[in-house]
C-alpha positions in Angstrom: 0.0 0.0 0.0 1.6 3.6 -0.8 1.2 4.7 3.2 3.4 8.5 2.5 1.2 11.1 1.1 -0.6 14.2 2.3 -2.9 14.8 0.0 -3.2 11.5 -2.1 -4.8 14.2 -5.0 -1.3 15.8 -4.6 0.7 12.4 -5.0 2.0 12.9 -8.4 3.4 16.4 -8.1 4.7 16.1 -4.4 6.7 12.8 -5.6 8.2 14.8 -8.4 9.1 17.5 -6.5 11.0 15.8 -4.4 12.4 13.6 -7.0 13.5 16.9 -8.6 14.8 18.2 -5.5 16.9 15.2 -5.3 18.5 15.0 -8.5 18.8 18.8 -8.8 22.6 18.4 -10.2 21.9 16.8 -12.7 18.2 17.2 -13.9 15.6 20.3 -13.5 12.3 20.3 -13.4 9.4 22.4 -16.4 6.4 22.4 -16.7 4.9 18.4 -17.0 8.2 17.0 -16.1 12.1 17.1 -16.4 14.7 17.9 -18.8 18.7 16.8 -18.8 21.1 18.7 -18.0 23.3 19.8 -20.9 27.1 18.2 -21.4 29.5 20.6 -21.6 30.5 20.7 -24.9 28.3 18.3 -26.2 27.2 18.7 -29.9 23.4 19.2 -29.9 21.4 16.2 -30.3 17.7 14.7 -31.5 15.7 15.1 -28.4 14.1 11.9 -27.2 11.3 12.9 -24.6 9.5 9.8 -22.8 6.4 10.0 -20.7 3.5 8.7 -19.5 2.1 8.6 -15.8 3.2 8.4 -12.7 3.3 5.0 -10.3 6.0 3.5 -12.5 9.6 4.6 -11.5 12.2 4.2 -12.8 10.1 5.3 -15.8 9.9 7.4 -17.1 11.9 10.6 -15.1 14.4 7.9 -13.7 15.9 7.3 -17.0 16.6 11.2 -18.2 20.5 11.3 -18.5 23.4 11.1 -21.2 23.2 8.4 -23.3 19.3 7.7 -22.4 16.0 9.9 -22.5 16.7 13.7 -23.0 13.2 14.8 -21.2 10.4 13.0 -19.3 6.7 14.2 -19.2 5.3 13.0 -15.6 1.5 12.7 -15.6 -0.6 11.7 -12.8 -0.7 8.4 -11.6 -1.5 6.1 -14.0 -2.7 8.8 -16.0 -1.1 10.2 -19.3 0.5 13.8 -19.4 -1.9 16.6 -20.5 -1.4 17.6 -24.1 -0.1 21.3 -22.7 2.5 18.8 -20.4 4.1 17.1 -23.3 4.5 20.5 -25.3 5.9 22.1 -22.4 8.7 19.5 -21.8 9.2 18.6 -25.4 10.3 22.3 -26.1 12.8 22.8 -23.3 13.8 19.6 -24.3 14.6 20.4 -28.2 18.1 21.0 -29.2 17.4 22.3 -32.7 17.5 18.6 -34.1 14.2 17.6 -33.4 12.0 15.1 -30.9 10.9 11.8 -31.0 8.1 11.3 -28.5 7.9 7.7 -27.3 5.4 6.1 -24.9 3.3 3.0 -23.9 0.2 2.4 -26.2 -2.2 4.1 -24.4 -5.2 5.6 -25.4 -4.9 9.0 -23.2 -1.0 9.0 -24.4 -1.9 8.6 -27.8 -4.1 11.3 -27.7 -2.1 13.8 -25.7 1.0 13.1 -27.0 -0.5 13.1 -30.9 -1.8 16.6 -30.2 1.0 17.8 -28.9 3.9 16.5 -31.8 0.7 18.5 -34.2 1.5 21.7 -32.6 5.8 21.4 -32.4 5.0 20.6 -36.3 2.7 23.5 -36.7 5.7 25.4 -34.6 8.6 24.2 -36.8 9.7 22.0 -34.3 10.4 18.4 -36.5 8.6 15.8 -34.1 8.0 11.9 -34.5 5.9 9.8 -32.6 7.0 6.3 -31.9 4.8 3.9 -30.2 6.1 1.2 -27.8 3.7 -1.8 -28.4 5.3 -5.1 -26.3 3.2 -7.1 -24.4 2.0 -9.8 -26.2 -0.5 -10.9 -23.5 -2.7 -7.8 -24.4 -3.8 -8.3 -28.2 -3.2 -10.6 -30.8 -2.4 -7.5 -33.5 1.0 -6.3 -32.8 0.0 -2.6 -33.5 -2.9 -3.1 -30.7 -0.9 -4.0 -27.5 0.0 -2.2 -24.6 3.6 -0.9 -23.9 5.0 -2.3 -20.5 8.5 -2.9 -19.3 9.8 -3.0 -23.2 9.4 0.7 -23.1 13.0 0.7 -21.3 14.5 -1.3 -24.2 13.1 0.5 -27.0 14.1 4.3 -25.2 17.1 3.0 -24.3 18.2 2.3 -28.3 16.5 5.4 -29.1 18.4 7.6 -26.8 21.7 6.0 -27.4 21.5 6.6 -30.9 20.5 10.2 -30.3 23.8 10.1 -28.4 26.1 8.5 -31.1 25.1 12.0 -33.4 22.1 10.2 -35.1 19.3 12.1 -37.6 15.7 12.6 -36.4 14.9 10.1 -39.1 17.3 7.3 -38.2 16.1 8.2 -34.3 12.6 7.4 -35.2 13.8 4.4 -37.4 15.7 3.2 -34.6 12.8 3.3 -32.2 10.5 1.8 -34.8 13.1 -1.5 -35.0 13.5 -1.9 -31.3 9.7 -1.8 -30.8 9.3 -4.6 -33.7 12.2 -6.9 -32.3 10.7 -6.3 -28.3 8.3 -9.2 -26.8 7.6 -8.8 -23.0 5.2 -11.3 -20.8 4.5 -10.4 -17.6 2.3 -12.1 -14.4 0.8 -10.4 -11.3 0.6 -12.1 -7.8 -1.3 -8.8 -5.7 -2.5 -6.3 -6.7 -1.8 -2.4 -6.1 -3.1 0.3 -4.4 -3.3 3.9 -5.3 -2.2 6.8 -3.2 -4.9 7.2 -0.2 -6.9 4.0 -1.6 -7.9 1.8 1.2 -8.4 -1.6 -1.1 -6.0 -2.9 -4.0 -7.3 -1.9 -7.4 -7.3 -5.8 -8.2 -6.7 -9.0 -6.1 -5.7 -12.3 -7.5 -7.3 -16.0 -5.9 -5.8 -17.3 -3.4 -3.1 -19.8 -4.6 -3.1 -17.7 -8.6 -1.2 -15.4 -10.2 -2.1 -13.1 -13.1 -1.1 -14.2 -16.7 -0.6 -11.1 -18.4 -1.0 -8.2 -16.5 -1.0 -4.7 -17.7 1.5 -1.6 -15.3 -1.4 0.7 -14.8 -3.5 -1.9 -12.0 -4.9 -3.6 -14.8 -5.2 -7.3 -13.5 -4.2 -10.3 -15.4 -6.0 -11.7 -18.7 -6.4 -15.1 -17.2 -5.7 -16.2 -13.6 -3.9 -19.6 -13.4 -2.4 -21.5 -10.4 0.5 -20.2 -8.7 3.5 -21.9 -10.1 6.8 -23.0 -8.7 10.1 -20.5 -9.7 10.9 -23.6 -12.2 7.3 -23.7 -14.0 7.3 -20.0 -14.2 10.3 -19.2 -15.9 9.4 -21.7 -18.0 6.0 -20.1 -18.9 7.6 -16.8 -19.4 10.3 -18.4 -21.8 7.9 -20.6 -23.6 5.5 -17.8 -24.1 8.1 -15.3 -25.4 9.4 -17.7 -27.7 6.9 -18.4 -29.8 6.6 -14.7 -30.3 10.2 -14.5 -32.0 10.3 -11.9 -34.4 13.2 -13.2 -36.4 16.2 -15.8 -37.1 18.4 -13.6 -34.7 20.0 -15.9 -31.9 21.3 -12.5 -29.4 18.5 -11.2 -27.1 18.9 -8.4 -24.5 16.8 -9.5 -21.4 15.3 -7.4 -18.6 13.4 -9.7 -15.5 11.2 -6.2 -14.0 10.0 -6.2 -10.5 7.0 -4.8 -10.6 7.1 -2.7 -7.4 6.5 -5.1 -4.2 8.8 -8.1 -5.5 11.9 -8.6 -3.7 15.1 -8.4 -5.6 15.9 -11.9 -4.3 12.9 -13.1 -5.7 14.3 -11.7 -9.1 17.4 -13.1 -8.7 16.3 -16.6 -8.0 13.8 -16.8 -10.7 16.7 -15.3 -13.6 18.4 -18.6 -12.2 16.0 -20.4 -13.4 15.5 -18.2 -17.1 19.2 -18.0 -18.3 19.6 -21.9 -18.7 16.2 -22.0 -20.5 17.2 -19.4 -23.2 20.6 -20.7 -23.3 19.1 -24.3 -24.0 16.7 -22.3 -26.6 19.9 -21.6 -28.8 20.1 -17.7 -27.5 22.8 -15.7 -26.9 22.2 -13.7 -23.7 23.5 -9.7 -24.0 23.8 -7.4 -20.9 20.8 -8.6 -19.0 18.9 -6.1 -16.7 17.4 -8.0 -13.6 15.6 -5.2 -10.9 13.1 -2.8 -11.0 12.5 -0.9 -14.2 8.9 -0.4 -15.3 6.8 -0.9 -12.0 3.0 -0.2 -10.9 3.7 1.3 -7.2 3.4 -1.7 -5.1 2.0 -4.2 -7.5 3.2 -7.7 -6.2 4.4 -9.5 -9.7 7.2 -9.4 -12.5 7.6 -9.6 -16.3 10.2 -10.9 -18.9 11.5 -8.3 -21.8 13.1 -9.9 -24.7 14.9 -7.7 -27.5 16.2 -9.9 -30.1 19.2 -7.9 -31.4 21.0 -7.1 -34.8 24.4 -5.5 -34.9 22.7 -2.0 -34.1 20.5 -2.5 -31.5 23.2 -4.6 -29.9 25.4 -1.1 -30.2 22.9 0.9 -28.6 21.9 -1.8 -26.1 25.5 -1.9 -24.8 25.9 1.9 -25.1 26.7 4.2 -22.2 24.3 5.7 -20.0 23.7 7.8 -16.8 20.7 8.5 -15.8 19.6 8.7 -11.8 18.2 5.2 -12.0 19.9 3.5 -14.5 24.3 3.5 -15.1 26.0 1.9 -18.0 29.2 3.8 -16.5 29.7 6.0 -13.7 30.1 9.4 -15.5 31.0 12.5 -13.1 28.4 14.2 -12.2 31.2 17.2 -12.6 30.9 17.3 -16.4 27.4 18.0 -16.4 27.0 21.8 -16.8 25.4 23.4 -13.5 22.2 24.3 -13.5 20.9 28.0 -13.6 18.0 29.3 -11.9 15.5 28.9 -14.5 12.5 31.0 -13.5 9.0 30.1 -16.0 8.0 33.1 -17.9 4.8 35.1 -15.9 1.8 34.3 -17.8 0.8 36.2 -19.8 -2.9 37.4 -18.7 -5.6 36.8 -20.2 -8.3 39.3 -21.2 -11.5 38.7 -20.7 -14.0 39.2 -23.4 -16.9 41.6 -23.3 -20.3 39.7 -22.0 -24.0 40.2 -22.1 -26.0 40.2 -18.9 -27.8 37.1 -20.0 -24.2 35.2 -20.5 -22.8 36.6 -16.8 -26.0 35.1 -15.9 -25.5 31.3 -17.4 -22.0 31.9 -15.9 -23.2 32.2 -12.8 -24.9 28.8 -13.4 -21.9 27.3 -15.0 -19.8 28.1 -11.4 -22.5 26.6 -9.6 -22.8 23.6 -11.5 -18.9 23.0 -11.0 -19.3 23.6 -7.6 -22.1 20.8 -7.4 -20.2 18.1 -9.9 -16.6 18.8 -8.0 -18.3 17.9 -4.6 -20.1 14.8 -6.2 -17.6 13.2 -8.1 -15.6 13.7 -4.6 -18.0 11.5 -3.1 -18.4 8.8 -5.4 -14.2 9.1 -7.0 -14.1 5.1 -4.3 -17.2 4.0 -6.1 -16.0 4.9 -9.4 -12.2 3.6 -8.7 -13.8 0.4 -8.2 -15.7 0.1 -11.3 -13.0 1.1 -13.5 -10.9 -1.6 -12.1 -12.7 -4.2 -12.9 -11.5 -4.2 -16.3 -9.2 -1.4 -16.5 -6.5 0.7 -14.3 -8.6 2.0 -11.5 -8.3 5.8 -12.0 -10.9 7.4 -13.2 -12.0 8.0 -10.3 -9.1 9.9 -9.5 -8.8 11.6 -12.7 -12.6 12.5 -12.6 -11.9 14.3 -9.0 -8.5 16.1 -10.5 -10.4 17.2 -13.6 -13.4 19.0 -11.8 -11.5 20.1 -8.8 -9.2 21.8 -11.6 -12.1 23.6 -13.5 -13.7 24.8 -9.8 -10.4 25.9 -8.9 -10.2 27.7 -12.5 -13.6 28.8 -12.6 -13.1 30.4 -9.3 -10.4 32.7 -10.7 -12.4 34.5 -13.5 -13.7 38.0 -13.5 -17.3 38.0 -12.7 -17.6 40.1 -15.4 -16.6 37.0 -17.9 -19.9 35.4 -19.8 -21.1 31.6 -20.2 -18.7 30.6 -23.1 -15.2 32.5 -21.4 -15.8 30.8 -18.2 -16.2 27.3 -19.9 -13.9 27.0 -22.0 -10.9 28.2 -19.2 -12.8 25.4 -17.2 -12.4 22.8 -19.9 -8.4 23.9 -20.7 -8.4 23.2 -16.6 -9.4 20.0 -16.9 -7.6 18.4 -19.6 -4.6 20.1 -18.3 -5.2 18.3 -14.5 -7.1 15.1 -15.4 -4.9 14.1 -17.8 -5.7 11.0 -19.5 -8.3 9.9 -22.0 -11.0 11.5 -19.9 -9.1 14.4 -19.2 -8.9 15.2 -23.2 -12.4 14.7 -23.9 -14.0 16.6 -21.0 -11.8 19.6 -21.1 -12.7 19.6 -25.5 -16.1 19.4 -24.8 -16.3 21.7 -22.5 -14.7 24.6 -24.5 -17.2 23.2 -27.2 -20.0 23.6 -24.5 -18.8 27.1 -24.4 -18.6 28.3 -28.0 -21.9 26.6 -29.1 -23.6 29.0 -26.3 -20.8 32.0 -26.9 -21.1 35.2 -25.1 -23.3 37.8 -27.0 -26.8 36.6 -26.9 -29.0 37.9 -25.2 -31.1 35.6 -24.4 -30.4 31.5 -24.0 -33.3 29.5 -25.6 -33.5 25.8 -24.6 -32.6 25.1 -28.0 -29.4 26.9 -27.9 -28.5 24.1 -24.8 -29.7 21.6 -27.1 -27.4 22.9 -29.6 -24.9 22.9 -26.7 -25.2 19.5 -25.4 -24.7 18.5 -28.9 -21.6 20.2 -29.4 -20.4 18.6 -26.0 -21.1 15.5 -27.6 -19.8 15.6 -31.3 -16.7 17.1 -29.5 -16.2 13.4 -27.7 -17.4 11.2 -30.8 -14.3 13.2 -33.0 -11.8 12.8 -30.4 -12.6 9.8 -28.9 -13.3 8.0 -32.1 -15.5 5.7 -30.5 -19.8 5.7 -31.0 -23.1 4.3 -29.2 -22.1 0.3 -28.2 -18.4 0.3 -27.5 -19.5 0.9 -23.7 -18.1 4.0 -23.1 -19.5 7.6 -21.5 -21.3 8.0 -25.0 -23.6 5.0 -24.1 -25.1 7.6 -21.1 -24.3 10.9 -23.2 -25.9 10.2 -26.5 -29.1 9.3 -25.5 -29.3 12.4 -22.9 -28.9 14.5 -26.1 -31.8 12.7 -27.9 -34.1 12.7 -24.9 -33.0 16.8 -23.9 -33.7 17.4 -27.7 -36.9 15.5 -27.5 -38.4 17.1 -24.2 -37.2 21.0 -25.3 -39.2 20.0 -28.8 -42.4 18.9 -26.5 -42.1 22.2 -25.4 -40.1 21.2 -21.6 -38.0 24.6 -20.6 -34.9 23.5 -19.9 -34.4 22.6 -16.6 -37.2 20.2 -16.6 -36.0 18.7 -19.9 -32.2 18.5 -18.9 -33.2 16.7 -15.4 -35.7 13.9 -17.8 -32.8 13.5 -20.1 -30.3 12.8 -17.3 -32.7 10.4 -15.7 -32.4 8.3 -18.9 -28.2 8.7 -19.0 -28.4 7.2 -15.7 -30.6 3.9 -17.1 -28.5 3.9 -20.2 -25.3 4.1 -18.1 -26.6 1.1 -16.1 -27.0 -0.9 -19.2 -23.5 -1.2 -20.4 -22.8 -3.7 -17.7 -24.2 -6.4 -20.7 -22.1 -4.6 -23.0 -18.6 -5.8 -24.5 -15.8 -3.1 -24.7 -14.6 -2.3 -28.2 -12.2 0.4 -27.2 -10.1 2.0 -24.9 -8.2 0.1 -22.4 -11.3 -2.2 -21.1 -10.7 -3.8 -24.3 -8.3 -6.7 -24.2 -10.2 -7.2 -20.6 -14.0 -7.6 -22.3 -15.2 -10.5 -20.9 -14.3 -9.3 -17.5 -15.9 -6.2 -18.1 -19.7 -7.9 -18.5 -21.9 -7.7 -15.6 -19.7 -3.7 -14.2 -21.2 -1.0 -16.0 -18.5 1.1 -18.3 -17.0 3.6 -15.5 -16.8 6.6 -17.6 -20.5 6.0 -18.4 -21.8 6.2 -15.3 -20.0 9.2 -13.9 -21.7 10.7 -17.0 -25.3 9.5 -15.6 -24.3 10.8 -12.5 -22.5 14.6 -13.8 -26.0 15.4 -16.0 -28.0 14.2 -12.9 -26.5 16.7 -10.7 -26.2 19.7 -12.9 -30.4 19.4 -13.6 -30.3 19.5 -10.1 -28.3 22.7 -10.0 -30.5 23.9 -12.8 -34.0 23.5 -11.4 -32.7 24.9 -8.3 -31.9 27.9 -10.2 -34.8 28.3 -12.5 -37.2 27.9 -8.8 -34.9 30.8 -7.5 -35.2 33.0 -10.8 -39.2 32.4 -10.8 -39.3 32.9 -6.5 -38.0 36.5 -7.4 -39.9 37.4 -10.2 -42.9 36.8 -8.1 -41.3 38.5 -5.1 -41.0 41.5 -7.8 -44.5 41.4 -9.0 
């Protein structure tokens, strides 16, 4: 259980800070993460920025150093970096040669990270993307798996080549080839437990382990009886194997410790794996056997396989220094010193001019925060638990980060500001905070919330929140590429949008029409539990995911439910005072 914290919302950045803090000679800290230090007199070099959340060290900050990853964007735990996180580290990062951004197949990363490489384009900053897709346990398609531990071997080949003087294209190429020839298994014997969380996000049967287990909480693809050191390595060998991506006979291994695995425990069992790839033919390179790619205190290990050429044996073998990980043991004096680097004020931001009418739906918008940050605080336990049932446990956590993010923004706006102002800073709040797949398509759709209502009417019909909602909507379908079915939040919000269309066309004002509509989120939100996942990261998990209701789908129900709430209150307020006036 992670037992130091103060604020468990806080974890993330309060671990970084003091990671930083740490490290201070020969890292510093920007905004979303940390950069490298410069060499003195080093030639300037493709930047190779890593990332994803937080709950994993050594990755992704603990391997930032010569020879390895130049940056690394931190995001909350288990949780991909905001878009704005990535762009921020990527461009103290750049040298003038470039970045490759590299993570875990993800969907939030994907997003966030794909957003971001658009604007260092748009900038005239060269950027590539390469994806780190290892585990084989996850999906049958090579393009659909996740990226666990093998992220270390395909960062590390990336960065050393970034080192040796290498192009942004043979960088990328270089990443692209270590990700084809890496194969990584990995089983789970407890599960873990997020910052302030009284209960593991997963537990495995008594006398089990978990075949294939995922490094954000995600349990195990099949449970199967606990095995003895022998039968495992044997199972991680045989499973690897027949995943062999070539005729090459040298492999660089890594045996990862997933957080609360002793190093004893690793050693023993790598007694037991070396004479079984020797015995398979295989010439064994360098092999890595500790704690690499971990999920906080996840009881449980995995097996990393690269099978090497002549140049990712090169880079494999190359020096590094990084806080975590040491090829060689490289003063720290040749690092150039670090100079009080002080982020540039922002820059503020004016508000637009406002009609009474769009003050007064901002008023409503601040309330409705209000309300949705204190519910989602008291159901972020109930939600947790849903979403670990078939995926990584956080959205409850991310839900909380995101709204407490746009109340917290909200709060700081001129009164003066209208309706579509005070949205849209909310929704920038929230993808910056929540981070993650949520994060993204709650902070869009709430800026397109905001510009579908704008700020010089002078009079909001229930039609224009009909247009609204819809906005919301189409904002999520385009981004999250998913539609009604794939038991996601859509299955609650597309159906609120059809019934809140279908009571404001009955001739329902809008409060009466929003709460109906939410009342049928809520039953649609309740239904997924027969559904299937068909995307996101529920998805190599499906069959464990029937009989739960889709997590993002229910905090949906629950959001519309409250904010009708916040709006009848408001309407019986509006029409108590009118009559008072009369």
């Amino acid at each position: 259980m992670t037992t130091i914290h103060d604020d468990p919302e806080d974890f993330a950045e309060d671990q970084l800070a003091g990671w930083t803090a740490l490290y201070a000679d020969r890292v510093r800290a920007v905004h979303g993460g940390v950069v490298t230090l410069p060499t003195a007199d080093a030639d300037p070099q493709v930047a190779v920025v890593v990332g994803g959340g937080s709950g994993h060290y050594p990755a992704f900050c603990g391997v930032v150093g010569p020879g390895f990853a130049t940056g690394a964007v931190v995001g909350n735990v288990f949780t991909s970096p905001s878009t704005a996180q990535v762009y921020a580290v990527a461009k103290a990062a750049d040298q003038g040669r470039g970045v490759v951004l590299t993570f875990g197949n993800y969907a939030g990363d994907v997003m966030n990270f794909g957003i971001a490489a658009e604007r260092l384009n748009a900038e005239g900053i060269p950027t590539r993307i390469v994806v780190v897709t290892d585990d084989v346990a996850s999906a049958d398609e090579p393009s659909q798996r996740r990226g666990i531990a093998g992220d270390f071997s395909v960062f590390k080949a990336m960065g050393a080549a970034a080192a040796a003087g290498a192009s942004l294209d043979e960088v990328e190429r270089v990443g692209n080839a270590a990700n084809a020839a890496t194969r990584t298994i990995g089983v789970a014997f407890s599960g873990c437990t997020m910052p302030g969380g009284g209960e593991p996000l997963f537990t495995v049967p008594e006398g089990h382990l978990g075949l294939g287990l995922g490094i954000h909480g995600e349990p195990g693809i099949e449970d199967v009886p606990l095995l003895p050191a022998r039968e495992l390595a044997t199972l991680l060998v045989e499973r690897l194997l027949t995943e062999r991506p070539g005729s090459t006979t040298r492999v660089a291994p890594i045996l990862n410790g997933l957080g609360d695995t002793k190093y004893e425990e690793l050693f023993l069992l790598w007694g037991r794996v070396l004479p079984l790839l020797t015995e398979a033919g295989l010439e064994v390179v360098e092999p890595e056997v500790g704690e690499l790619v971990t999920s906080l205190d996840m009881g449980g290990c995995s097996l990393t396989l690269q099978w090497l050429d002549d140049e990712l044996e090169r880079y494999w073998r190359a020096d590094a220094y990084t806080p975590a990980y040491r090829k060689v043991a490289a003063p720290v004096a040749a690092l150039v010193a670090a100079d009080a680097v002080e982020d540039a004020a922002a820059e503020a931001t004016e508000v637009p001019d406002a009609t009474t009418a769009s003050r007064q739906a901002a008023a409503t918008a601040r309330a409705a925060f209000d309300a949705v940050d204190a519910l989602l605080r008291e159901h972020e336990e109930e939600l947790g638990r849903i979403d670990a049932v078939a995926g990584d446990g956080d959205h409850g956590r991310g839900m909380v980060k995101g709204s407490g993010a746009a109340r917290r923004a909200v709060e700081r706006i001129d009164r003066e500001a209208g309706v579509a102002f005070v949205l849209g800073r909310a929704g920038d709040a929230w993808a910056e905070f929540a981070g993650g797949t949520s994060g993204v398509l709650w902070g869009a759709a709430l800026e397109a919330f905001g510009r579908s209502l704008r700020d010089d009417r002078d009079e909001y019909r229930p039609a224009d929140v009909v247009d609204a909602a819809q906005a919301f909507a189409d904002a999520i379908v385009h981004l999250g590429r998913a539609a009604r079915g794939d038991k996601t939040l859509l299955d609650a919000l597309l159906p609120f949008v059809d019934a809140l269309r279908e009571g404001v066309a009955d001739g329902k004002d809008t409060a009466t029409a929003w709460r109906a509509a939410a009342a049928v989120a809520v039953a649609e939100a309740a239904a997924t539990a027969d559904l299937r996942p068909r995307v996101g990261r529920a998805r190599p998990l499906a069959e464990k995911s029937v009989g739960t209701p889709d997590a993002g789908a229910t905090s949906m129900g629950l959001i519309l439910t409250r904010v009708g709430e916040v709006l009848a209150d408001r309407a019986d307020r509006t029409e108590q005072q009118e009559g008072t006036h009369a």
